[in-house]
N, C-alpha and C positions, 0 to 999 in steps of 0.2 A: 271116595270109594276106597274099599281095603286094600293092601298089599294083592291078597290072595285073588280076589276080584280083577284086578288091574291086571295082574299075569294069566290071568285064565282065559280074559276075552280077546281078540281073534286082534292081532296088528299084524301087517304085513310085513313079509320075510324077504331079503336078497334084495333082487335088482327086481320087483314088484313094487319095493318103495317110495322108485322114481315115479308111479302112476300117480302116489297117495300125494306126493306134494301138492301143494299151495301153489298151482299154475298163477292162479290170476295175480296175485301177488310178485310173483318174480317176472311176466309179463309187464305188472306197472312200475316196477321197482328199475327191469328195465328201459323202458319208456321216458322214465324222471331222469335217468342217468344221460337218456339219447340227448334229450333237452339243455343238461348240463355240459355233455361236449360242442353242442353246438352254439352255444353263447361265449366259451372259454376259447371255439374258434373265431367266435366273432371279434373278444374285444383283444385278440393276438393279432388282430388285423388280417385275418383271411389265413392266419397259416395256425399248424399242430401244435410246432413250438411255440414257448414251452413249456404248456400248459395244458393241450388236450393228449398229449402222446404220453405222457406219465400216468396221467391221468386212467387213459382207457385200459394198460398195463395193469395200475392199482383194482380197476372195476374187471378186470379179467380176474386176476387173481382172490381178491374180493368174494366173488360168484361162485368160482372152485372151492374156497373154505367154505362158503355157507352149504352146498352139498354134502360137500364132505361131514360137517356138524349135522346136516341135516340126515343122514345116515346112521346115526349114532343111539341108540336109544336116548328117551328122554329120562330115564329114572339115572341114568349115568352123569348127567350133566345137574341133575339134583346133588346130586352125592359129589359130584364136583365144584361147587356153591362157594363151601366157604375157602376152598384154596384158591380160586379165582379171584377171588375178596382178597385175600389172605396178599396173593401175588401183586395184585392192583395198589394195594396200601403200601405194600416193599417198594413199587415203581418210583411210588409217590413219592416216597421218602429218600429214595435215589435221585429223586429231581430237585430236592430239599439242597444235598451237598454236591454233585456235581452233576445236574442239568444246566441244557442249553440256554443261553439269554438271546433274546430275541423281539423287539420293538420293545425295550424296556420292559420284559417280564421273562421271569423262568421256569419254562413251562416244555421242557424238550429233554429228552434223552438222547445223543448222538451215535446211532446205530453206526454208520458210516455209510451204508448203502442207503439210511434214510433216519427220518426226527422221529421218533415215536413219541406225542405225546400222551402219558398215562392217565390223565385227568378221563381222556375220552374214552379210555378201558372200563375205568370207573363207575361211569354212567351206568354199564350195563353190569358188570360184575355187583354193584349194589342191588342193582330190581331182582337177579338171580338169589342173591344171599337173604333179599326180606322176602321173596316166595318161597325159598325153600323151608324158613324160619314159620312163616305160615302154615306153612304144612303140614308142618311138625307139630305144630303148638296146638292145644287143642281149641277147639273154637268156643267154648262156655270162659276159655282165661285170655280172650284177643284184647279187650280194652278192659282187663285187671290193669290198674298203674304200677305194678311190678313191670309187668309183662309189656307195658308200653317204653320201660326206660331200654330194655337193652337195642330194638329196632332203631330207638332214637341215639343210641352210641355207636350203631351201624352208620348213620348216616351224617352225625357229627362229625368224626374221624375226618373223613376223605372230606369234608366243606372244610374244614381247618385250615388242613394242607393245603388246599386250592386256593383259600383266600391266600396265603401266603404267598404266591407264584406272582404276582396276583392276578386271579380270573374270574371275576366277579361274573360273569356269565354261565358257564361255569359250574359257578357252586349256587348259583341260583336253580340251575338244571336239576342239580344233584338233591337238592329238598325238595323241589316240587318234585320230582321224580320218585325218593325216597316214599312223600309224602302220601303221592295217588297211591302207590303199593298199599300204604297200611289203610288208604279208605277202603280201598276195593275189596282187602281182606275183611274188613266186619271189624274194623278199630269205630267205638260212637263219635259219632259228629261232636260230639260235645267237646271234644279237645280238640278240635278243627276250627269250633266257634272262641275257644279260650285263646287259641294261634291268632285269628284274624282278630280277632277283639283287641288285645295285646297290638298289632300290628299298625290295624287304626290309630289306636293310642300313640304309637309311638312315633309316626307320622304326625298327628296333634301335635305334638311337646316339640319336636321338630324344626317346625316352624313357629311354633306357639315362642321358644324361647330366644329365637333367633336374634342377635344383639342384645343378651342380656348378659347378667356373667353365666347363667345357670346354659348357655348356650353347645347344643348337644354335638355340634358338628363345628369341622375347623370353617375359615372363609372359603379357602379354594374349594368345599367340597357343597358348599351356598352354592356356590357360581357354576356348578358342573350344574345343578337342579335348576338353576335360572335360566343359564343355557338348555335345557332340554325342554321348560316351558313355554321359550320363547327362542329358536333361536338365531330371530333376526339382530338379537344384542350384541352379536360379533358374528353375524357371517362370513367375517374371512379367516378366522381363527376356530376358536372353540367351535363355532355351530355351524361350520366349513361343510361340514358330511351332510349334514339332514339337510340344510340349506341346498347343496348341491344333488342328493337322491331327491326331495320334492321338487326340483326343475326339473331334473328324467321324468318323473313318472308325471307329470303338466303335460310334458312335450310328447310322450306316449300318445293320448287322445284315447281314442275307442279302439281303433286297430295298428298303432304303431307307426311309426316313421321306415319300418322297413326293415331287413336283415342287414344288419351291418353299417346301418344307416345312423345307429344315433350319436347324436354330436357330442352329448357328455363325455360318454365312453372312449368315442374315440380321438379329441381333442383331448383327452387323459384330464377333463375336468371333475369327472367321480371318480372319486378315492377308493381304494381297497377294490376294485371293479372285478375283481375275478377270484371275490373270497367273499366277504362279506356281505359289499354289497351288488352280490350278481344277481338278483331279484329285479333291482333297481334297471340294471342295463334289460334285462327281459322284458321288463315294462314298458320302456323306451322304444322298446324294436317291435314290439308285439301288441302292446297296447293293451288296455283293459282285459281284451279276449284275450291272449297271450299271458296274461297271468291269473283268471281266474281256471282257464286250463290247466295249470299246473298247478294250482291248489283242489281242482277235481282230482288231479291223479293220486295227490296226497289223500284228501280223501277218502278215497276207494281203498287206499291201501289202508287205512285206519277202518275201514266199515268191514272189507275180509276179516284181516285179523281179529277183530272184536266178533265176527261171527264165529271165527275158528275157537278163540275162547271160551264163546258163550256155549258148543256145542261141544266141548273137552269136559267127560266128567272127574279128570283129575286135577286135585283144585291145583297144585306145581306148576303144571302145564298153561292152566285157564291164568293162572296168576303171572306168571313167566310175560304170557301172551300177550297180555293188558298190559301189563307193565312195559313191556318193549313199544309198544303201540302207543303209549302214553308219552311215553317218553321222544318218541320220535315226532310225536304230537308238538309238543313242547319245542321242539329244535324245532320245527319251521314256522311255529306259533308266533313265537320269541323275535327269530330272523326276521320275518317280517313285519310282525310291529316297531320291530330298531330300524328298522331302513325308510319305515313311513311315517316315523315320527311320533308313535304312538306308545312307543317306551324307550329306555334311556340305549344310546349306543356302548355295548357290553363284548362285544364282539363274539357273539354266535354265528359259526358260518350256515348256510342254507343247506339242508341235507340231501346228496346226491347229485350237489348242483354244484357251489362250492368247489373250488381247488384246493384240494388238502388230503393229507395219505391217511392216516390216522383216523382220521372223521369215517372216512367214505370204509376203511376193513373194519373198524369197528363197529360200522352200523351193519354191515352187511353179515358180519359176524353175528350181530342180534339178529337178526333173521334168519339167521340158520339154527338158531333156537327155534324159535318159532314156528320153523319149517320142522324142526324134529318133533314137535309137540305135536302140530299137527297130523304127520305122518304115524307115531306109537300113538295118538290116543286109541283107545278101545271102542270096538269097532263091535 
């Protein structure tokens, strides 16, 4: 719809625009977080510290930014796109020469009062800058191959910098994520199918050359893929984690071994228990039902948003919307196929569930996009 259009139809004014939000969404948004505290008390061993008390702090403060964003008109936060990009790429690059190191990667900026890491500002400052870029562009020139390389310089940039950190998780987020944008926008399948064609291939030659000189990967990085197709080949080592998340989720059953009751977690025999793989300890304690309930809530909150989208006639807003929803799609898509075996362990934490600061204000911050789209669309 036009500028002129957009401003003329009726959006709500003041403190009116607490009605317009997106209830059910901040209803399951926080529901997934109740669920997250109470597994991070679990595997503390019945206590806050110190892990849920941070934590609930961060999802306070979290809830009050996304308001506040959500108050905000949405053609404001268009117009603020590419400095949020602009700011995210600075971070990035500040993490380049003195971020934090941490498990062997550098991937922190040391606030003092807390790590900010920018990779996950990232995430969202990019779906912002290829919807506004959308928007903009007219739609007769969205899959001109001019007009396809600069989105694809959008989203090189920041995967560079991330592989360097290194956060292979990550920058895998950040293309797929990148990527959904430009389908959703009206970019043709056809460089989607030249992407996965390419990709196949290159998975072929892979393994096709493996122990020859023409051999496309070093040894260690054979053996990381050997350990994820199999990996009873060193379970006490390399294939330590999956080995140890598929014995949780065995010992799970149909409805759980109980609250606080699972032995992995609490024997400290699953790794990363209160970051990565906190799915795994849900599973444990709650059982099948227990985690395909928290994949309903996820869900729901992906079926809202995609209807708040589909019902926005501004495509910024509808694109924004998608694009956030996709993306958070992604993040527990991802999490949960690493912790069940079913893709490689990359270390994406579970969103809202997860103990992490960074994670939990940056997604909550995309949702107060989201909530502002919904709120100014045109009514």
């Amino acid at each position: 719809m036009s500028y002129l259009e957009y401003n003329t139809a009726y959006t709500p004014t003041g403190f009116r625009k607490l009605l317009f939000l997106n209830w059910p969404v901040i209803f399951l948004i926080t529901a997934v977080a109740g669920a997250g505290f109470l597994m991070l008390y679990s595997v503390a061993g019945g206590s806050i510290t110190p892990w849920v008390e941070p934590q609930v702090k961060r999802f306070g403060l979290g809830m009050a930014m996304m308001l506040v964003i959500a108050m905000v008109p949405i053609w404001f936060w268009r117009n603020m796109a590419g400095v949020a990009y602009g700011v995210s790429l600075l971070l990035l690059l500040a993490v380049e020469f003195f971020g934090a190191t941490g498990m062997g990667a550098q991937r922190w900026i040391d606030l003092g009062f807390m790590r900010l890491q920018p990779s996950e500002l990232t995430k969202i400052t990019l779906v912002m800058l290829l919807a506004a870029y959308y928007d903009w562009l007219p739609t007769k020139k969205t899959s001109h191959p001019l007009w396809i390389l600069i989105p694809l310089l959008f989203i090189a940039l920041p995967t560079l910098l991330v592989l360097r950190q290194p956060d292979l998780g990550t920058a895998i987020l950040l293309t797929l994520g990148g990527g959904t944008v430009m389908f959703l926008a009206g970019v043709h399948w056809a460089y989607f199918a030249s992407v996965i064609a390419a990709g196949v291939g290159t998975v072929w030659a892979v393994f096709e050359f493996r122990g020859t000189e023409w051999q496309l990967l070093k040894d260690y990085q054979y053996r990381r893929i050997d350990i994820f197709l199999d990996p009873t080949m060193d379970p006490t080592d390399a294939g330590y984690h999956i080995t140890q998340a598929k014995i949780a989720f065995g010992s799970g059953g149909w409805s759980g071994r109980g609250f606080m009751q699972g032995t992995q977690s609490r024997l400290n025999f699953l790794p990363e228990k209160h970051t990565d793989f906190i799915f795994t300890t849900l599973a444990e304690e709650f059982g099948f039902i227990g985690a395909a309930a928290l994949l309903l809530l996820y869900a729901l909150i992906i079926v809202f948003c995609v209807a708040s989208a589909l019902s926005n006639r501004d495509r910024f807003s509808s694109l924004l919307t998608l694009g956030v929803a996709m993306t958070f799609f992604l993040f527990f898509a991802l999490n949960m196929s690493m912790v069940m075996g079913l893709a490689p362990v990359v270390g994406v934490p579970l969103p809202l569930v997860s103990y992490g600061g960074s994670a939990m204000l940056v997604l909550l911050i995309a949702f107060g996009f989201v909530q502002s789209a919904h709120v100014h669309k045109p009514r």
